[in-house]
Structures are given as C-alpha cells and as structure tokens.
N, CA, C and O atoms as a Tripos MOL2 file, in Angstrom:
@<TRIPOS>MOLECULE
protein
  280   279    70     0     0
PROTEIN
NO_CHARGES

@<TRIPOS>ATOM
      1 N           0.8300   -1.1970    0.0000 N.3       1 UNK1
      2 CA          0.0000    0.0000    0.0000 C.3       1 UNK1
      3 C           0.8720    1.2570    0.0000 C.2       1 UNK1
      4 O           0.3680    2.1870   -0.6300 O.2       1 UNK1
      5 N           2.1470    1.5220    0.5990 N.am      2 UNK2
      6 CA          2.7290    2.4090    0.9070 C.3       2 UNK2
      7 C           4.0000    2.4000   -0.1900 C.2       2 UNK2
      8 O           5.0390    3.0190    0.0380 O.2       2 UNK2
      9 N           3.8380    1.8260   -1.0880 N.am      3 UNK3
     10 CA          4.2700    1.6040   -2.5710 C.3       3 UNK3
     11 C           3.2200    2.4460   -3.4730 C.2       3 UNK3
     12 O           3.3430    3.5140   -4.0730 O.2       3 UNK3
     13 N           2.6290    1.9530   -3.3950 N.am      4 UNK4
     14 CA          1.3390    2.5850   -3.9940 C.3       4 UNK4
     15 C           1.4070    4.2010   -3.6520 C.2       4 UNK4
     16 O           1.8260    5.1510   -4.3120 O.2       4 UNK4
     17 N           0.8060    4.1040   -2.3150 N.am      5 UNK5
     18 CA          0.9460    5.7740   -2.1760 C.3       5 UNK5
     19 C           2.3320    6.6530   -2.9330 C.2       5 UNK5
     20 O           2.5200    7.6330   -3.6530 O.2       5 UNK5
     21 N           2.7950    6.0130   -2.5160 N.am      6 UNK6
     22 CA          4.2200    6.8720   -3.0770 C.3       6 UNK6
     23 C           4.5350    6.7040   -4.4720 C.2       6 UNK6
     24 O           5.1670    7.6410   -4.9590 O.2       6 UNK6
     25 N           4.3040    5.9150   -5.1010 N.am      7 UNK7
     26 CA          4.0730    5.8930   -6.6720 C.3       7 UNK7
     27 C           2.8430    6.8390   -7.4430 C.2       7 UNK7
     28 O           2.9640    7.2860   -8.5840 O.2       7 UNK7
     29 N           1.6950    7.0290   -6.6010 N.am      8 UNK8
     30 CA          0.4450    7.7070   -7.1330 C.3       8 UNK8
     31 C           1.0970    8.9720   -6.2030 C.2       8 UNK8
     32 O           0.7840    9.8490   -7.0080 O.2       8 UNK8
     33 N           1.4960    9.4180   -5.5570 N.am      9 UNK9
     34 CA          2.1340   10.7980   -5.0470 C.3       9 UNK9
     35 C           3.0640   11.2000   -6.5180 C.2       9 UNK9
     36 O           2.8450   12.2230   -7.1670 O.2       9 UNK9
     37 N           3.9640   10.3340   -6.8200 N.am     10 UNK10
     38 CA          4.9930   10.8510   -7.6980 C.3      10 UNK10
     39 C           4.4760   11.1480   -9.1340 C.2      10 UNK10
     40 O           4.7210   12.2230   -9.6810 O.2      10 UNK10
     41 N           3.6850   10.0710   -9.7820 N.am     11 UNK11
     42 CA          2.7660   10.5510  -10.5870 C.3      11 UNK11
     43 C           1.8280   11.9330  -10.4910 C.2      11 UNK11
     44 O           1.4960   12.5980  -11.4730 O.2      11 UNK11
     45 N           1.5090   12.1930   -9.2570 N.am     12 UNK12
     46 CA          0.6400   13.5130   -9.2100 C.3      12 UNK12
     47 C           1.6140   14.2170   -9.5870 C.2      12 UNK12
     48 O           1.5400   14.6680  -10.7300 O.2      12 UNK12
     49 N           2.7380   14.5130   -8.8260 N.am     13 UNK13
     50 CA          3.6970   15.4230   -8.6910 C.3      13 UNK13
     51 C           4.1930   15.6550  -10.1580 C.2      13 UNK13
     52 O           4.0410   16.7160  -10.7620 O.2      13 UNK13
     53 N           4.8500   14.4520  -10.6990 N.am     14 UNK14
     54 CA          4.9980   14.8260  -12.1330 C.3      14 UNK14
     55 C           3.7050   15.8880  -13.1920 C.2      14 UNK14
     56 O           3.9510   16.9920  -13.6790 O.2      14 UNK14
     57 N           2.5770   15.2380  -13.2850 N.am     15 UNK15
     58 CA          1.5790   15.8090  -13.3990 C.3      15 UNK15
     59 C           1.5360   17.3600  -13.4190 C.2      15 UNK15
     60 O           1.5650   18.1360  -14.3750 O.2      15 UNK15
     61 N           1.4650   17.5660  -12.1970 N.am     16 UNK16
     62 CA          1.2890   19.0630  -11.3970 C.3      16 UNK16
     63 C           2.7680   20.1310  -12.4170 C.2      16 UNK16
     64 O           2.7290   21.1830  -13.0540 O.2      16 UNK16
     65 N           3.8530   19.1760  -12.0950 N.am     17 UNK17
     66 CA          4.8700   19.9410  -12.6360 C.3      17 UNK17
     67 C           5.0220   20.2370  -14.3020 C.2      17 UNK17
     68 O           5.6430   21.1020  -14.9200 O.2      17 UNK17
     69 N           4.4400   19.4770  -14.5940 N.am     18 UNK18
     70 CA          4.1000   19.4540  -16.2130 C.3      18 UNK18
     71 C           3.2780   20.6080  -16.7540 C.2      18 UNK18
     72 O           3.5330   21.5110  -17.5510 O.2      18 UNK18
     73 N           2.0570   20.2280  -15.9530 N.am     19 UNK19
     74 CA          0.8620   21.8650  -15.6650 C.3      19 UNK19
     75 C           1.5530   22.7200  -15.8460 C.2      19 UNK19
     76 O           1.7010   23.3010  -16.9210 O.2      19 UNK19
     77 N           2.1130   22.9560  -14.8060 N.am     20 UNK20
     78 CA          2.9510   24.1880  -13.9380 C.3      20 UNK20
     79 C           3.8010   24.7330  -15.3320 C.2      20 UNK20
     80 O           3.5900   25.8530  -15.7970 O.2      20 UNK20
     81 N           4.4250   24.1290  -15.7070 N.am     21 UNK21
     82 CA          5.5460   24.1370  -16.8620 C.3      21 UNK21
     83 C           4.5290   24.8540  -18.2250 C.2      21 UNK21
     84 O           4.7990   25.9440  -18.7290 O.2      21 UNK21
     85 N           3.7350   24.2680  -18.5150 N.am     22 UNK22
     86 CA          2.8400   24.5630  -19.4250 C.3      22 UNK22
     87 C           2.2060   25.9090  -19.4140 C.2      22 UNK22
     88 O           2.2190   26.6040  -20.4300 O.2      22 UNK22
     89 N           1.4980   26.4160  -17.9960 N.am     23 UNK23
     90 CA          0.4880   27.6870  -17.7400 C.3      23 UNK23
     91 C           2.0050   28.7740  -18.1310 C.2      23 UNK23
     92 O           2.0260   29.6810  -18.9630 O.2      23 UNK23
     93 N           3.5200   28.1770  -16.9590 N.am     24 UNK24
     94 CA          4.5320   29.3340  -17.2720 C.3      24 UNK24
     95 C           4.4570   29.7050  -18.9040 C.2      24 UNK24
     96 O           4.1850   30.8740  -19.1780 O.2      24 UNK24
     97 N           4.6120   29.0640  -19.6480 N.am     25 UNK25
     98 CA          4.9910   29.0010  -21.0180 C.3      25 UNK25
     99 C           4.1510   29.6900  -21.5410 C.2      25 UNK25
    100 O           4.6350   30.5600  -22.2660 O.2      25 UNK25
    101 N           2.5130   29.6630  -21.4500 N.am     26 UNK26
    102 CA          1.7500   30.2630  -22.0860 C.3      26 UNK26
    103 C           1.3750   32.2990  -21.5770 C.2      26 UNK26
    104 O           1.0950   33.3280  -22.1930 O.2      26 UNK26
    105 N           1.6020   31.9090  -20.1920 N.am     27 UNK27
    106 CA          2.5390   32.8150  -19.6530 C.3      27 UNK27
    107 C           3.3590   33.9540  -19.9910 C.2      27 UNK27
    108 O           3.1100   35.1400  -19.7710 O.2      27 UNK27
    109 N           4.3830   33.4400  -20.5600 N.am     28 UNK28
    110 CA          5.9890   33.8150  -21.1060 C.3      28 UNK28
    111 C           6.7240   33.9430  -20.3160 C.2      28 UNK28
    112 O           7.5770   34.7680  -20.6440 O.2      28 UNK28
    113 N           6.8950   33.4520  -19.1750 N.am     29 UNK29
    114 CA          7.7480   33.1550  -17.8400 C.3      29 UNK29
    115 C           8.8110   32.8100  -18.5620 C.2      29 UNK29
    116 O           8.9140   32.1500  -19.5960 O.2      29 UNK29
    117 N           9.7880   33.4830  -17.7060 N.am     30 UNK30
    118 CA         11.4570   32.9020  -18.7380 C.3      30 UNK30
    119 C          11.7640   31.6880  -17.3100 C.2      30 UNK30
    120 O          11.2790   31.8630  -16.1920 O.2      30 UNK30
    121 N          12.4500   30.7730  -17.5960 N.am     31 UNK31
    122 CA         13.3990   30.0440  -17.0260 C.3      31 UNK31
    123 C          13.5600   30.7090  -15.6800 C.2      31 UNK31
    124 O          13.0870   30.2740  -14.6300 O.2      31 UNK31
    125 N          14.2150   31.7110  -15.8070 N.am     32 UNK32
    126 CA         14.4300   32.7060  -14.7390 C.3      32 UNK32
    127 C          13.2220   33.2850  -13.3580 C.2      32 UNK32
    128 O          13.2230   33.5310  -12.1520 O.2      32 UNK32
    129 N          12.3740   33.2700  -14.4460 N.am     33 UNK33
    130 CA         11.4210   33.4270  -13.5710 C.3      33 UNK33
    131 C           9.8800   32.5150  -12.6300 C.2      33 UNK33
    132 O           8.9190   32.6310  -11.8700 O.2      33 UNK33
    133 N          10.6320   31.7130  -13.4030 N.am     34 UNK34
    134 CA          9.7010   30.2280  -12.8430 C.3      34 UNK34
    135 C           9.7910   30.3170  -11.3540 C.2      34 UNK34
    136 O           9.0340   31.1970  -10.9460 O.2      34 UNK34
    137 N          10.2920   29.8610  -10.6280 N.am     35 UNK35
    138 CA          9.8620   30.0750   -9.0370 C.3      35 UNK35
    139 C           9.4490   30.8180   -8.5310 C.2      35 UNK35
    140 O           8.8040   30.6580   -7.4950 O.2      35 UNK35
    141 N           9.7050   32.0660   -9.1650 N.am     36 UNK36
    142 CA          9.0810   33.2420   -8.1230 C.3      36 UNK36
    143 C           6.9880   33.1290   -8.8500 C.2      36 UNK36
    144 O           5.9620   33.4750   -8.2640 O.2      36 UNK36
    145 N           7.1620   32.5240  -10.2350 N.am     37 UNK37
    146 CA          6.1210   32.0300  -10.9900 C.3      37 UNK37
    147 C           5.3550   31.7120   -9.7240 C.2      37 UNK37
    148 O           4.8260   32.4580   -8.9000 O.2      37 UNK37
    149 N           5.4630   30.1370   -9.8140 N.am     38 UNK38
    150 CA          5.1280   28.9390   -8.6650 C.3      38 UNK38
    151 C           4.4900   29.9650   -7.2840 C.2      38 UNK38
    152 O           3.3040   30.2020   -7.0560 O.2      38 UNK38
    153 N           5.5990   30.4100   -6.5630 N.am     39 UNK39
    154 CA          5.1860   31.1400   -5.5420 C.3      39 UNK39
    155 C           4.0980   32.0730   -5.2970 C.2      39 UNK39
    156 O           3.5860   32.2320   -4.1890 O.2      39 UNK39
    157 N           3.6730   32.8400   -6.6230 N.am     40 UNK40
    158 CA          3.1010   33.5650   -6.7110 C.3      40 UNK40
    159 C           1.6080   33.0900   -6.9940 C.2      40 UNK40
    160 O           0.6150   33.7510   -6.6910 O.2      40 UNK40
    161 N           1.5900   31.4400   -7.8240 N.am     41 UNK41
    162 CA          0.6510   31.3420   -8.1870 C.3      41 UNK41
    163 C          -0.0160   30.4240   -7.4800 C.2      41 UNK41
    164 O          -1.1620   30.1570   -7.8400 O.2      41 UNK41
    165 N           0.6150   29.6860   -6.2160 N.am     42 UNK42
    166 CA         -0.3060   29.5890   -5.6220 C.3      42 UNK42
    167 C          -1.1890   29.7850   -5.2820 C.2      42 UNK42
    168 O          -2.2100   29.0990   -5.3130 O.2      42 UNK42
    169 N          -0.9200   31.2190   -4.6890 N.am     43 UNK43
    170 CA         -1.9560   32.2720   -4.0780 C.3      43 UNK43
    171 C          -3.5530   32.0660   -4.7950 C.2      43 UNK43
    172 O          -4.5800   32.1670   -4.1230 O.2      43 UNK43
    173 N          -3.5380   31.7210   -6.4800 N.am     44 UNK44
    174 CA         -4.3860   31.6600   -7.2760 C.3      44 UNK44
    175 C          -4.9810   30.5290   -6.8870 C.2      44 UNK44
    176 O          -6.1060   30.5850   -6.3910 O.2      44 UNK44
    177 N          -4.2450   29.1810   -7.0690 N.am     45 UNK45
    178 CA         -4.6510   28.1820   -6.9630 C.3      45 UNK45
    179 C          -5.7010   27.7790   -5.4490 C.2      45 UNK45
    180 O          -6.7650   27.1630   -5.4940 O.2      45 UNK45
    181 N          -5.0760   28.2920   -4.2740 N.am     46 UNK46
    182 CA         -5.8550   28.5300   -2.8110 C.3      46 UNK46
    183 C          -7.1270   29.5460   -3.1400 C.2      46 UNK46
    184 O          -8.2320   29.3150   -2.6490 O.2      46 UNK46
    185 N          -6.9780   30.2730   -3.6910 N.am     47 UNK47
    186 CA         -8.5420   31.0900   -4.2780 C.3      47 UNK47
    187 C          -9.3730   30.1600   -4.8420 C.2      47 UNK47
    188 O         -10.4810   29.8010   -4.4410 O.2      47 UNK47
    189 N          -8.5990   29.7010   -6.0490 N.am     48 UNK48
    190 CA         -9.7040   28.5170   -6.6840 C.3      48 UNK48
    191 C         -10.4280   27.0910   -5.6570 C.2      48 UNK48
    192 O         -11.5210   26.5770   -5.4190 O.2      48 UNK48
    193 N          -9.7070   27.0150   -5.4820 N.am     49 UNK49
    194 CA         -9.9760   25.5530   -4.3940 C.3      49 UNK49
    195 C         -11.0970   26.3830   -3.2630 C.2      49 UNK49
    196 O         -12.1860   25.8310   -3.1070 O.2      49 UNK49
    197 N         -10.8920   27.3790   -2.6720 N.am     50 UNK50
    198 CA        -11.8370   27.8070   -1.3480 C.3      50 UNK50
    199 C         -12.8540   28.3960   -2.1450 C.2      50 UNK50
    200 O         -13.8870   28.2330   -1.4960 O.2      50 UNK50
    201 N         -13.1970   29.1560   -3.4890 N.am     51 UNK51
    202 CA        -14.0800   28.9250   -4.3030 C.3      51 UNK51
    203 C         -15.1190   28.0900   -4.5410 C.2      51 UNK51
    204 O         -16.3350   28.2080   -4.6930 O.2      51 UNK51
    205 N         -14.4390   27.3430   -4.5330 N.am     52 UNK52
    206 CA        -15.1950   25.9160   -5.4820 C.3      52 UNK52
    207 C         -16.5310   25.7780   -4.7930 C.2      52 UNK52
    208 O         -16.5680   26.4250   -3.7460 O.2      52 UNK52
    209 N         -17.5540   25.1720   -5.0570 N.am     53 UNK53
    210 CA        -18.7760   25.4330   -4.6060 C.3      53 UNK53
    211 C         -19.0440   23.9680   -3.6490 C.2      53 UNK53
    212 O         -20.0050   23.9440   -2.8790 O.2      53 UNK53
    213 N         -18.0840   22.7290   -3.7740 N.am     54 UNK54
    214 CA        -18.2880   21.9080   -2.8450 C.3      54 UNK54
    215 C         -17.2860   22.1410   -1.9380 C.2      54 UNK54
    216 O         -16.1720   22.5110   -2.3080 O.2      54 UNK54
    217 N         -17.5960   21.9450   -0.6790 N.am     55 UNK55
    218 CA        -16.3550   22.3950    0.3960 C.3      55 UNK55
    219 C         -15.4270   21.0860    0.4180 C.2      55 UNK55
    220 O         -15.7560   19.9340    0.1370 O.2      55 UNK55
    221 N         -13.7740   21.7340    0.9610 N.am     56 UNK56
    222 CA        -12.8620   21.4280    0.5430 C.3      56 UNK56
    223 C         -13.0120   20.0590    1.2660 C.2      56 UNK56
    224 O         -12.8010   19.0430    0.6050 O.2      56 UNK56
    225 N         -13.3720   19.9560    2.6160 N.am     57 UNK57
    226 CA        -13.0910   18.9410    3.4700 C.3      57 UNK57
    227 C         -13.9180   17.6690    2.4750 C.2      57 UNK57
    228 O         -13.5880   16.4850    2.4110 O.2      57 UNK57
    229 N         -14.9060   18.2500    1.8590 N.am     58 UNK58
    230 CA        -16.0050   16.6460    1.2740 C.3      58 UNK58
    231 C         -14.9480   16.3900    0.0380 C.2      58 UNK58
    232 O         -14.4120   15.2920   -0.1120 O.2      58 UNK58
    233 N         -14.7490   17.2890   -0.6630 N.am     59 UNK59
    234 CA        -13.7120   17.1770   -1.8610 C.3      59 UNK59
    235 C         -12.5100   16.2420   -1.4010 C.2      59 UNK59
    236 O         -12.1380   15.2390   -2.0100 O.2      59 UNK59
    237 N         -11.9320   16.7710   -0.1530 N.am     60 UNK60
    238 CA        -10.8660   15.7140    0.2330 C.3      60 UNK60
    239 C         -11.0650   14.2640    0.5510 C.2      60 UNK60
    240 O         -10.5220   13.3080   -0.0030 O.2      60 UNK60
    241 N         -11.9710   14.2550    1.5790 N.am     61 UNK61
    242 CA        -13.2130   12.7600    1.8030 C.3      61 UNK61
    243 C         -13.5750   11.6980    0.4520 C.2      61 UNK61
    244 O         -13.7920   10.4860    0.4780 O.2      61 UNK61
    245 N         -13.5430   12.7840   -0.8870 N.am     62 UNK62
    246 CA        -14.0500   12.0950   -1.9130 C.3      62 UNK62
    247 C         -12.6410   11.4190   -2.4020 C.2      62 UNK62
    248 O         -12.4140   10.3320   -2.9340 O.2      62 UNK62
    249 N         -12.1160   12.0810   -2.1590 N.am     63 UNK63
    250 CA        -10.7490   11.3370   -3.0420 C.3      63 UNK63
    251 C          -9.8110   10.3120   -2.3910 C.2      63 UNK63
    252 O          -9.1360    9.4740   -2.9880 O.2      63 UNK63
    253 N          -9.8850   10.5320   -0.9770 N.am     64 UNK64
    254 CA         -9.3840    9.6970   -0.1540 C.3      64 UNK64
    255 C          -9.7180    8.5410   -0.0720 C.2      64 UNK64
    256 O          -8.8860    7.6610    0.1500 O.2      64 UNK64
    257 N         -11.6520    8.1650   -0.3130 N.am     65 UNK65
    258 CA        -11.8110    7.2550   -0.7190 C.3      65 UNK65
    259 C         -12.1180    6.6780   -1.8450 C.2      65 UNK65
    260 O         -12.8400    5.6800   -1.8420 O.2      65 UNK65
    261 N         -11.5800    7.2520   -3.0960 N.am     66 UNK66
    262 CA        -11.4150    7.1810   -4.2850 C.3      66 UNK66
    263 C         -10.1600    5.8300   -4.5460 C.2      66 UNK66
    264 O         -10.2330    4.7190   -5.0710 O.2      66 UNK66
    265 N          -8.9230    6.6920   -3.8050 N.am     67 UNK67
    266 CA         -7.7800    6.0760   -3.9010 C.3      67 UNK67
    267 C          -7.4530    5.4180   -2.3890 C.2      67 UNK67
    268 O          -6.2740    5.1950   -2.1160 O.2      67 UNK67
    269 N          -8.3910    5.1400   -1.5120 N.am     68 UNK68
    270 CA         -8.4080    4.2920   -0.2790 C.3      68 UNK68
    271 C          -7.3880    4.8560    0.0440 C.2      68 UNK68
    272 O          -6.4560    4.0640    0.1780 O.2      68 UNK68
    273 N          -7.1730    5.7430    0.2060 N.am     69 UNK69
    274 CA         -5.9380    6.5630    1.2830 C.3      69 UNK69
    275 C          -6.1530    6.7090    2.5210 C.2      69 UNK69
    276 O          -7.3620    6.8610    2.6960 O.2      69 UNK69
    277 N          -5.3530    6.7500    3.8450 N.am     70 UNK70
    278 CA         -6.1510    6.8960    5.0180 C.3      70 UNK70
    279 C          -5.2700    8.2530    5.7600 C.2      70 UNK70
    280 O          -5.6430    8.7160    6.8380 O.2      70 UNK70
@<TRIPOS>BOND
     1     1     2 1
     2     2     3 1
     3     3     4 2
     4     3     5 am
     5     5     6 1
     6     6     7 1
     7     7     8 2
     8     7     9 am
     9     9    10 1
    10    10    11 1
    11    11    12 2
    12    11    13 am
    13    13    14 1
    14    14    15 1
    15    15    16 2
    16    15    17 am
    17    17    18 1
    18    18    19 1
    19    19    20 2
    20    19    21 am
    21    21    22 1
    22    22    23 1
    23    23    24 2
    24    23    25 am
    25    25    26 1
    26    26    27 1
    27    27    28 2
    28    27    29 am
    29    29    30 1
    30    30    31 1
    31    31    32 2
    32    31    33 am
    33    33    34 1
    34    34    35 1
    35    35    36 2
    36    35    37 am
    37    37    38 1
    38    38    39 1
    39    39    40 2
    40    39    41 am
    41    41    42 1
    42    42    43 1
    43    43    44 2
    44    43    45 am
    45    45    46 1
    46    46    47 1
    47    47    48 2
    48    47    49 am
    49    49    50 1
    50    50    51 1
    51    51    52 2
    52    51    53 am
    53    53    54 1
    54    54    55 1
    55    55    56 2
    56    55    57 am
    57    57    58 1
    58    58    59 1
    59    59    60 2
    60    59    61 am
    61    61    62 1
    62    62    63 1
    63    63    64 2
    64    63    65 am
    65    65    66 1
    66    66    67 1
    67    67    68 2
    68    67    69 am
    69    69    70 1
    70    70    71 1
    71    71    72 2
    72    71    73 am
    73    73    74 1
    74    74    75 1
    75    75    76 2
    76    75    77 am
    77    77    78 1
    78    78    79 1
    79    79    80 2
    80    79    81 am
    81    81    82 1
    82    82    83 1
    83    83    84 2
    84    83    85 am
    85    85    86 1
    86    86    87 1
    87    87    88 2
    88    87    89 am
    89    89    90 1
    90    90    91 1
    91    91    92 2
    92    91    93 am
    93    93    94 1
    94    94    95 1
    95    95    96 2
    96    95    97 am
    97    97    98 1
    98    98    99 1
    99    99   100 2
   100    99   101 am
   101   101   102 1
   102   102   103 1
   103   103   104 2
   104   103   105 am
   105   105   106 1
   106   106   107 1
   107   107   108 2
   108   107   109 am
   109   109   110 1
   110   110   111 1
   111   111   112 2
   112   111   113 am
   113   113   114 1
   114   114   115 1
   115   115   116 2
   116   115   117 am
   117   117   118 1
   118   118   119 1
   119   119   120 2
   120   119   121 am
   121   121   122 1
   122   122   123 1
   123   123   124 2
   124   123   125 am
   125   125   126 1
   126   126   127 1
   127   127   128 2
   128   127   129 am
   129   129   130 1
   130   130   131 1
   131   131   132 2
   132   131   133 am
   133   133   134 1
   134   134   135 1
   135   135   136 2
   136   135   137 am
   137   137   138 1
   138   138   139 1
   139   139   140 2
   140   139   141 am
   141   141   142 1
   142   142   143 1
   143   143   144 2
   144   143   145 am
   145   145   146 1
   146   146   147 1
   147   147   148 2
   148   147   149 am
   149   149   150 1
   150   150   151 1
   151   151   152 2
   152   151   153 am
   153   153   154 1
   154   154   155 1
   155   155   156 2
   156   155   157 am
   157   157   158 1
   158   158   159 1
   159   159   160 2
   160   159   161 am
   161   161   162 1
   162   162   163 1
   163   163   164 2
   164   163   165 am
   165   165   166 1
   166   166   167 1
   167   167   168 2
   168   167   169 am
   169   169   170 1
   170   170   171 1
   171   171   172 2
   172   171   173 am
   173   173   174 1
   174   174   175 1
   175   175   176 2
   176   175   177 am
   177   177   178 1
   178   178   179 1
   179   179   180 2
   180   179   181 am
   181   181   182 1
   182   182   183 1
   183   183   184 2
   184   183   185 am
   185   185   186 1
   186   186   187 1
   187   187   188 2
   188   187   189 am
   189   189   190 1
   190   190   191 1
   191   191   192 2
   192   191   193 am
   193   193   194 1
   194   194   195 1
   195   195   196 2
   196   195   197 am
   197   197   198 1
   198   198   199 1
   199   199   200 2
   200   199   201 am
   201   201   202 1
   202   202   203 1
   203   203   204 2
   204   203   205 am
   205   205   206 1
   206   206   207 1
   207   207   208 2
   208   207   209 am
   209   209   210 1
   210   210   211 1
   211   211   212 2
   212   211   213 am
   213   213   214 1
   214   214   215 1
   215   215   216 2
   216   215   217 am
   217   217   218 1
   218   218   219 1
   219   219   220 2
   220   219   221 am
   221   221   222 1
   222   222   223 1
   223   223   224 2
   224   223   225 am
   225   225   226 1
   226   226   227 1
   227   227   228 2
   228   227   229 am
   229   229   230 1
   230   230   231 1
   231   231   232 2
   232   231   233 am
   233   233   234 1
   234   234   235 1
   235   235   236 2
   236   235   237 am
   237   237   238 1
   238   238   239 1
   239   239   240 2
   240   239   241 am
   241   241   242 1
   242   242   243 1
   243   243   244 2
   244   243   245 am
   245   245   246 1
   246   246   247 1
   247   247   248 2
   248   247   249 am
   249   249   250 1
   250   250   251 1
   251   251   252 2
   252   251   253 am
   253   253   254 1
   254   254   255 1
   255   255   256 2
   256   255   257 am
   257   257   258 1
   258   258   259 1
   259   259   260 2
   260   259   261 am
   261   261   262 1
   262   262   263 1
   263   263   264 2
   264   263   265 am
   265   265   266 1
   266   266   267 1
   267   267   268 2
   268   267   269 am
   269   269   270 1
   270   270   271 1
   271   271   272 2
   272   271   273 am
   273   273   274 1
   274   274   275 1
   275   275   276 2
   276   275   277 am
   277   277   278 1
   278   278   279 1
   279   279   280 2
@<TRIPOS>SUBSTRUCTURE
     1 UNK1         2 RESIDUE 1 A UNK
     2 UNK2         6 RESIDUE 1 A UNK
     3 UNK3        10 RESIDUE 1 A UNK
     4 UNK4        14 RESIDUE 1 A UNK
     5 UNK5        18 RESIDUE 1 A UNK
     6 UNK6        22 RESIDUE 1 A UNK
     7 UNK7        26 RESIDUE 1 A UNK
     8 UNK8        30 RESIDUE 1 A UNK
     9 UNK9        34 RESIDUE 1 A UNK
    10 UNK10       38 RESIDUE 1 A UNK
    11 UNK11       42 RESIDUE 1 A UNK
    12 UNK12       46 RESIDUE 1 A UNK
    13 UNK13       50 RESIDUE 1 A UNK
    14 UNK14       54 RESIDUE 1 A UNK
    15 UNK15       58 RESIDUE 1 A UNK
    16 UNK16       62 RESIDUE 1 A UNK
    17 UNK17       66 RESIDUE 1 A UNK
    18 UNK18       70 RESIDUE 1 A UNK
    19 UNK19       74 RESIDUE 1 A UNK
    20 UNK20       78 RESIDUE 1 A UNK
    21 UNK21       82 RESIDUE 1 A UNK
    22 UNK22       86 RESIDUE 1 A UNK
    23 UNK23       90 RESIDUE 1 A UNK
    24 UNK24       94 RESIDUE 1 A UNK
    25 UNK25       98 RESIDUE 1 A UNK
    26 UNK26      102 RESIDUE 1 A UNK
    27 UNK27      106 RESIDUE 1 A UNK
    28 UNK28      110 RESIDUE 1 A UNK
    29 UNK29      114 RESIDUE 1 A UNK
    30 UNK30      118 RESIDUE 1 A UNK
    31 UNK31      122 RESIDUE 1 A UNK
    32 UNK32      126 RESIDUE 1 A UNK
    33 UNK33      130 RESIDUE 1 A UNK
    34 UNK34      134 RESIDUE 1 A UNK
    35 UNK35      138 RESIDUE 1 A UNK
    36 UNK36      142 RESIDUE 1 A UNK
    37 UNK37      146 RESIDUE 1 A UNK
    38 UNK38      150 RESIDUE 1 A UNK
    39 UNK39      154 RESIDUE 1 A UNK
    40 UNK40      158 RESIDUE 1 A UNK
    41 UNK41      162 RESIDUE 1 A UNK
    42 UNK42      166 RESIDUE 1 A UNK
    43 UNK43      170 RESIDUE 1 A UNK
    44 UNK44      174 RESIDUE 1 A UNK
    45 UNK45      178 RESIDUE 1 A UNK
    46 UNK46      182 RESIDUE 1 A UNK
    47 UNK47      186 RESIDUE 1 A UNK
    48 UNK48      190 RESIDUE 1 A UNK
    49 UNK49      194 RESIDUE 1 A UNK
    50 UNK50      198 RESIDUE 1 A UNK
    51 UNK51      202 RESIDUE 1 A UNK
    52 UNK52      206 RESIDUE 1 A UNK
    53 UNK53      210 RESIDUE 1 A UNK
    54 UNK54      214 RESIDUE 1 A UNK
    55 UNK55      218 RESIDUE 1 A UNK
    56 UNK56      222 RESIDUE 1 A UNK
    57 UNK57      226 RESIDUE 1 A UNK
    58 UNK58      230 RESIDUE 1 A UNK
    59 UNK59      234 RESIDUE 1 A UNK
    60 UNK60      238 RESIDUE 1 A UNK
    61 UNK61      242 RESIDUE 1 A UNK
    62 UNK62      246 RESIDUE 1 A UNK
    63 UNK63      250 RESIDUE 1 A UNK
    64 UNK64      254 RESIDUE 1 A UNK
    65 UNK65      258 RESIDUE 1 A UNK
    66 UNK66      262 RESIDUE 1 A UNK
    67 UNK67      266 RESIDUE 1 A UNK
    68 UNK68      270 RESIDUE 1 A UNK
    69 UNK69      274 RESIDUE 1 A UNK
    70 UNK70      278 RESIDUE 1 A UNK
C-alpha cells in the first residue's frame, strides 16, 4: 500500500509539474522566472480551491476514498 501511495504521489507530482511548466509558457515566464512564478501562483490556486462550490473537506473525503488513502 505504501508503494502505492508513493508511486500515485509521484505521478501527481509529475503531473502538477508538467501543468505548472505549461500555464509558465503560455505565460511567457522565462526560465528565470519560474519560481518566483510557482510562488506567486499559488496564491491563485488557494482562491480557486476555497471557491469551489463543494467544500474542501467533502472534496478531500471524496478522493481519499477514491484512492483508499487513510
């Protein structure tokens, strides 16, 4: 199980960083400015999520037992 988790963690992560890589680009983020990117755009991403019209805690509940995570 704890194979698992950490294999479906690293997959997200790749994922996420791929995104991430992609929005910079369309962007025009130079190389240079990618982290301070990231940092900044969190901020966006925590807006979107406390947004969202189902609350975060059921959203988390849903996925946890999606992927039987505990």
């Amino acid at each position: 199980m704890e194979t698992n988790r950490a294999a479906k963690m690293r997959e997200l992560d790749s994922q996420l960083a791929g995104l991430f890589v992609t929005r910079a680009a369309i962007s025009d983020v130079t190389a240079d400015e990618f982290n301070n990117f990231l940092e900044h755009h969190i901020e966006a991403l925590v807006r979107i999520v406390n947004e969202h019209t189902t609350p975060l805690e059921e959203r988390l509940a849903k996925s946890r037992g999606k992927y039987r995570l505990s």
